[in-house]
N, C-alpha and C positions, 0 to 999 in steps of 0.2 A: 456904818458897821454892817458888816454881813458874815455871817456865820453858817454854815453847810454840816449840816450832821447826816449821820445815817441812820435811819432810823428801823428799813428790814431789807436784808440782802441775803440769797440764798441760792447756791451753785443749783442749777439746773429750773428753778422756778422764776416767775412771773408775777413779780408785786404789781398790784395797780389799781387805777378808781377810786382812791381815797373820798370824791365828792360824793361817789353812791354810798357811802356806809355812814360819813356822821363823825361829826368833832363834838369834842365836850373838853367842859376845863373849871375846874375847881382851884382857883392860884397858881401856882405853879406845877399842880398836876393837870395831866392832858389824856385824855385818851383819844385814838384816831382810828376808826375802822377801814379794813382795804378788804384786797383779795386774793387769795395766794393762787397759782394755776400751774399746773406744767409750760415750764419755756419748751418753744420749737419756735426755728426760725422760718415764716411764710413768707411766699414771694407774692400771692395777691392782691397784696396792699390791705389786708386786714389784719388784728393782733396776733402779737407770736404767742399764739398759746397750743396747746394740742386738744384741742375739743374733745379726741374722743376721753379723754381723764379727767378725773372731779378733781372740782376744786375746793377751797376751805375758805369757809369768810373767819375775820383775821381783826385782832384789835392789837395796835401798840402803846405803850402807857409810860409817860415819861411822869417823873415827881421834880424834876431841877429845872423845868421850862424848856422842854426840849433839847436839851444836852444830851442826853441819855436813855434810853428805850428797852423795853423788855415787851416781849410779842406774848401776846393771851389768844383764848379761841373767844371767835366773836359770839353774840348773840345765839345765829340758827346753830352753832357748833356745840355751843353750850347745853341747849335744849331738843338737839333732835330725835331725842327718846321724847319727846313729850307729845300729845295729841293737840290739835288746835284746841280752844276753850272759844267758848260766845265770847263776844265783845264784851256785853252785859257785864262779863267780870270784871272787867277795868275799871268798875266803879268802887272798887275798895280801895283804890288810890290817892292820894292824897299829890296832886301832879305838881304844888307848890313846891313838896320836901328840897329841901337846900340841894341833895347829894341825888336827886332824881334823873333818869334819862330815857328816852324814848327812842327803839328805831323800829324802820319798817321795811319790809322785803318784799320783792311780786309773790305772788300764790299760782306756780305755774300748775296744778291742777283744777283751779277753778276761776272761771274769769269773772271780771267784776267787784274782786275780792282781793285782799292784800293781808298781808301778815303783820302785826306789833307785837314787840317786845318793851320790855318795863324792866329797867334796872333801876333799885333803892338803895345802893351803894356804891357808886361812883363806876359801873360797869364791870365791878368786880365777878355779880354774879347776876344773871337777865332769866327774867318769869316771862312764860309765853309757848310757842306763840299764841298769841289772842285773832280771829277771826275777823275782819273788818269787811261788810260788804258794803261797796258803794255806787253799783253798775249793775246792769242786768247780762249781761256780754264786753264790756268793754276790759279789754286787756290795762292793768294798771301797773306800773314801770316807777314805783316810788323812789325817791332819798329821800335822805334826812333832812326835811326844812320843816319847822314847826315852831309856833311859840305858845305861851304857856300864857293862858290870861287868868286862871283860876284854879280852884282847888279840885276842879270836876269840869275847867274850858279847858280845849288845847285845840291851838288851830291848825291846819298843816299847808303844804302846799305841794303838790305832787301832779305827777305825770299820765296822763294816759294815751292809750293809742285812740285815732280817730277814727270815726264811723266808718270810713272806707277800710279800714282798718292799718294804716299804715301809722310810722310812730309823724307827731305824736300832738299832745298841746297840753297845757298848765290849767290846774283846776284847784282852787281852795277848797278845803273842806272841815268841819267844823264836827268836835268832840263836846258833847255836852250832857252829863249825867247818865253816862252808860250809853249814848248812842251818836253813832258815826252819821253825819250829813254833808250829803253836796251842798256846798253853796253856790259856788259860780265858775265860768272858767272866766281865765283873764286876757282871753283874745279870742277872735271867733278862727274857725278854722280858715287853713290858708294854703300854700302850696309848699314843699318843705315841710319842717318842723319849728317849731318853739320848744323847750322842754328843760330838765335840770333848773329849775328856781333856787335862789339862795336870798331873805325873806330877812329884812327886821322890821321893829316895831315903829310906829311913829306917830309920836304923841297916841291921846289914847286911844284911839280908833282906828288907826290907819294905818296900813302898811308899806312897804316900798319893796318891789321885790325885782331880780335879776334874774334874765332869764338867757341862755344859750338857743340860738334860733341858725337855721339853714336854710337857703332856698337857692335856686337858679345861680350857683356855684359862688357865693357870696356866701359866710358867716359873719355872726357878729353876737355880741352880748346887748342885749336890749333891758330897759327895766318898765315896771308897768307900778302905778300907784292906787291905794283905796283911800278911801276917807269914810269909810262905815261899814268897817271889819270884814272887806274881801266880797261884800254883796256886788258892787260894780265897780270898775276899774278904766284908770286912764292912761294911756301910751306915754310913757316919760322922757327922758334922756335917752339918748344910746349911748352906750358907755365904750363901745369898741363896732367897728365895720369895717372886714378885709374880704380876701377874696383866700380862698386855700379850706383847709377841714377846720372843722368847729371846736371849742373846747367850752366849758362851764366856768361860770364867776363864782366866785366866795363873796359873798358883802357882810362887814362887819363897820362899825360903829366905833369909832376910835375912844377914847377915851376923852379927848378935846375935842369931841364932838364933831370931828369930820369923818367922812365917809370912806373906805376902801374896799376896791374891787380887787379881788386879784384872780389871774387866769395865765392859762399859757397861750402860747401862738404853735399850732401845727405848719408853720412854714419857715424859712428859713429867717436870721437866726431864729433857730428851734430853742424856746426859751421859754421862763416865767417873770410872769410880768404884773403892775401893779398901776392902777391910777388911786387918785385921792378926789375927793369931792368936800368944797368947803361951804355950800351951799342949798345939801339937804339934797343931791343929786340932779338939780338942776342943769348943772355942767361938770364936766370932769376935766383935771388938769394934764398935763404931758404924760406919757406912759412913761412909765420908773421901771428900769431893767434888775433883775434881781440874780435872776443867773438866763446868757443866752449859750449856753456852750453843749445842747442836745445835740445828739448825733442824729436823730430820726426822730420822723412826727409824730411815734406812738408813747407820747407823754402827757403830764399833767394833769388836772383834774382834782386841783388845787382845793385847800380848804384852809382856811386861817383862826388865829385866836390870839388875843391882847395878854400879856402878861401882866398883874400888877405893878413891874416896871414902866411899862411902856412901851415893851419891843415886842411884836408881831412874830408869833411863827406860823409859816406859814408849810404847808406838807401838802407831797403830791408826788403821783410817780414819776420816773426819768429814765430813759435813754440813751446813753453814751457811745453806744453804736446797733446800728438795725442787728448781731449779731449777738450781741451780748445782752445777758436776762436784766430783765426790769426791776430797778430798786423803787425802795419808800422810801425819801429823804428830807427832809426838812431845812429852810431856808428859816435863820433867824434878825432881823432885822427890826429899824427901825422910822418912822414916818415923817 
């Protein structure tokens, strides 16, 4: 079974990046954060967007399991009257709450620094932004990867640019009673990039995380693993290696306890795609085709979530032709 919804389409603009902004899911509600932008069609092989006009971050919220969608303003849209606050405050949180969410944004006025936001109500309505320094100059390039170990833990895993200053490499860092800490990065630096993490839990200490890497005209999705809460890290699986432009994994945790990645391919068929893991990511099985019918490589960037039934949706932007504007659409399916 496969089912295609649409989730945000609009004459003249540019939905996209769904993996930079954050899924969240309470049963059969979902929210999915994107990005709205002015469509313009570029011929330099970068996205059609028109730089010189702002754009809006952008949440959509489905209650039927993704059938159905209504578009909200996201987090920074919510709160842009509001002034940063110290981190310090985050401590009146309580990060267990059933209906809790957390996202984070770069802080392009000051390096080293990134932005959080705190929704208590299912991203209904988002407090913030809150201040996080975690660098003395280094430019930080978050998404949403985080897990929640306590009532005052939350660990994250995020991106920053490297000392030469080029993007980028994956660094854990660890929240704990009002303050932000580096802990480690999860690969030393290298040539290209590593970056975009997508992180679960394993067993109680350990993580497994997917990461999107680039170098010497090869991409691939690599995963790297911890066994004592992100302090060190060991090179795992590769879950994908071609040759063409890079795209980001979703990793999610099935329900019957196997593992899924899902991601697109920027090359031809232009598509989204899905492997499965029944072994804790040790190996991964045949790539599973979900939709290849893109018209052009500026798609994907996938993010998925398990329905109390059992069926995966999975949401990401798409492509139908290098001409025409970018939707948010969602792929509902089953493993």
């Amino acid at each position: 079974m496969l089912l295609t919804r649409n989730v945000y389409s609009e004459p003249g603009r540019f939905g996209g990046w769904p993996a930079n902004h954050g899924i969240w899911g309470w049963g059969n509600e979902i929210v999915v954060g994107f990005q709205s932008c002015f469509f313009k069609v570029i011929d330099d092989g970068s996205h059609a967007i028109d730089k010189s006009k702002p754009r809006k971050n952008l949440q959509a919220r489905s209650l039927d399991g993704g059938r159905s969608w209504n578009i909200e303003d996201g987090p920074s849209e919510q709160t842009k009257n509001n002034s940063p606050v110290d981190s310090k405050a985050l401590s009146a949180f309580d990060f267990t709450s059933v209906d809790i969410a957390i996202s984070f944004e770069s802080n392009k006025t000051e390096k080293g620094t990134m932005l959080q936001y705190v929704s208590l109500d299912r991203c209904k309505s988002w407090q913030g932004p809150y201040l996080v320094r975690l660098f003395e100059d280094r430019t930080i390039e978050p998404r949403i990867d985080y897990i929640i170990k306590d009532k005052q833990s939350v660990f994250a895993f995020l991106t920053a640019y490297k000392e030469n200053g080029e993007e980028g490499n994956i660094f854990c860092a660890r929240y704990d009673g009002g303050i932000w800490r580096f802990v480690s990065w999860l690969d030393v630096e290298q040539d290209g990039f590593l970056i975009m993490p997508s992180t679960i839990q394993m067993g109680v200490h350990g993580f497994l995380t997917t990461a999107r890497w680039q170098r010497e005209g090869r991409w691939g999705i690599s995963s790297y693993r911890s066994e004592d809460e992100g302090v060190s890290w060991i090179t795992y699986a590769s879950v994908f290696d071609g040759i063409g432009l890079s795209n980001p994994p979703s990793l999610l945790r099935l329900q019957d306890g196997r593992l899924c990645v899902t991601y697109a391919k920027r090359t031809t068929p232009y598509g989204i795609y899905a492997r499965l893991s029944e072994d804790d990511g040790r190996t991964w099985g045949d790539e599973r085709v979900l939709r290849d019918d893109g018209g052009h490589w500026d798609l994907g960037y996938t993010r998925s979530y398990q329905l109390p039934n059992g069926e995966i949706v999975t949401i990401y932007y798409f492509c139908r032709d290098k001409k025409s504007e970018r939707t948010i659409e969602a792929t509902i399916w089953r493993a």
